[in-house]
N, C-alpha and C positions, 0 to 999 in steps of 0.2 A: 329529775327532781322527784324526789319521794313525797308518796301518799301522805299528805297530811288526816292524822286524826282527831275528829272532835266528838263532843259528848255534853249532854245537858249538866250544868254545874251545880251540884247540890249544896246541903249549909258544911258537908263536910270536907268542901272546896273554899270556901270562905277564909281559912288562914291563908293556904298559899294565895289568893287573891291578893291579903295583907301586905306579904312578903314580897310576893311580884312587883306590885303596885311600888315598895321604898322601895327595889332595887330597881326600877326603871324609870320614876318619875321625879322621885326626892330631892334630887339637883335642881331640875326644873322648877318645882314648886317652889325649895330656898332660893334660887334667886329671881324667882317673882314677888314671894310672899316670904313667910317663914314654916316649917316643917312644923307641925303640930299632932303629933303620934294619937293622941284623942281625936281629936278632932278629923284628924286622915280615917281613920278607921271606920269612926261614926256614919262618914260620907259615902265610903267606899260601901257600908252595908245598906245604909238608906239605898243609895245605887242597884246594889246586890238583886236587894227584894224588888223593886221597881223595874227592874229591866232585865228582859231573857240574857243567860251567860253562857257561855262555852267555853270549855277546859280544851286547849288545843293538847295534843299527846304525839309522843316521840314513843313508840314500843309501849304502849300504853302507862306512860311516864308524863305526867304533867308540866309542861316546860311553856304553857305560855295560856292568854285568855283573850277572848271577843267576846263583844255584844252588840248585836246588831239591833235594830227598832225598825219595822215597818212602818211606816206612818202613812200608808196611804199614797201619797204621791212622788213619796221617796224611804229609799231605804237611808239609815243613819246608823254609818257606825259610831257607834256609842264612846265604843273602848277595844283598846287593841293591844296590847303587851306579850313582849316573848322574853324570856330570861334573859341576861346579857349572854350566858354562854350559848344559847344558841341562837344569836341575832347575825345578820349578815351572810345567814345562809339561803334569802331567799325564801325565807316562810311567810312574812311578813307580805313580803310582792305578789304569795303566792293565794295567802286568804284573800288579800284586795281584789283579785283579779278573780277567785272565785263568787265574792260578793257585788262585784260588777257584771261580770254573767248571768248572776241569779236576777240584777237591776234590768239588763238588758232584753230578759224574757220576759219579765215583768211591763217593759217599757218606764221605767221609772228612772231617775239618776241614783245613784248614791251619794250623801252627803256626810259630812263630820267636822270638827272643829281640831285644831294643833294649835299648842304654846307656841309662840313667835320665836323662842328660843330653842324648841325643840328641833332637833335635825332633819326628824320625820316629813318636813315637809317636804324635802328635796322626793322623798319618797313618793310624796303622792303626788307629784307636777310628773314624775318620770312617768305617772300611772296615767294621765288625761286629768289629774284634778286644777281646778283653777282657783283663782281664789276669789270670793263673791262678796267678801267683806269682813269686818274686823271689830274686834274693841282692843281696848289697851294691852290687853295678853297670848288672844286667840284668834288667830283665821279664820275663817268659812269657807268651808271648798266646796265643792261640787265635781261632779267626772258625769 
C-alpha cells in the first residue's frame, strides 16, 4: 500500500473541497433531502473554518479530504472523502486505520456519523466500528 500524503488545507483548497463534496455526496444528500448548491457550499465552509482539514495527496495531487476533531475523550472524524477515481483502492481503510492508531495511543475511541444510505458503512463495521445509535438519516459509530 502506498504512503499516503496529507497537508494542512488552506482557503485555497476550499473549491476542490466544493467539488469533492458533489462528486461524492450529491446522491446521498438528494435522496435524503434535496441538493441545494447555496446552501451545500455555505455549509461546507461554515464547516471549513470551524474544523481542522486535510487535503489527502496522490504525488502531491489533491485527490481526497479529512477532518478529524479531538474532543478530548474521543477523536471524531468529521469528514472523509476521496474522489470516485481513486476510491476503492484502499486509502479510505488506510486513513481510518491510521486515525484509530493515533486513538489507540491516545487511549480514546474514534467516533463519526454515515447517511444510512451511504455505503461507507459496510466500511467502517469491516474496521471495528459499531453502531451506538441513530436519528432518521445518520449512524453513530464508535471503534
Amino acid at each position: 500500500m502506498k504512503a499516503i500524503e496529507t497537508r494542512s488545507a488552506s482557503e485555497a483548497d476550499f473549491n476542490f473541497l466544493v467539488d469533492l463534496h458533489r462528486q461524492t455526496f450529491r446522491s446521498y444528500v438528494e435522496q435524503n433531502w434535496s441538493w441545494d448548491e447555496v446552501r451545500q457550499r455555505q455549509e461546507l465552509h461554515e464547516d471549513f473554518h470551524a474544523f481542522p482539514y486535510d487535503v489527502v495527496c496522490d504525488g502531491g495531487v489533491a485527490i481526497g479530504v479529512i477532518s478529524v476533531v479531538d474532543e478530548g475523550e474521543a477523536l471524531l472524524l468529521q469528514y472523509i472523502a476521496i474522489l470516485p477515481t481513486h476510491q476503492r483502492q484502499g486509502l479510505g481503510t488506510q486513513l481510518v486505520r491510521q486515525l484509530q492508531a493515533q486513538a489507540f495511543e491516545k487511549g480514546v475511541p474514534v467516533t463519526l456519523h454515515v447517511l444510512k444510505i451511504n455505503p461507507a458503512k459496510a466500511l467502517y463495521e469491516r474496521l471495528g466500528f459499531v453502531v451506538t445509535g441513530e436519528d432518521e438519516y445518520r449512524y453513530f459509530m464508535r471503534a
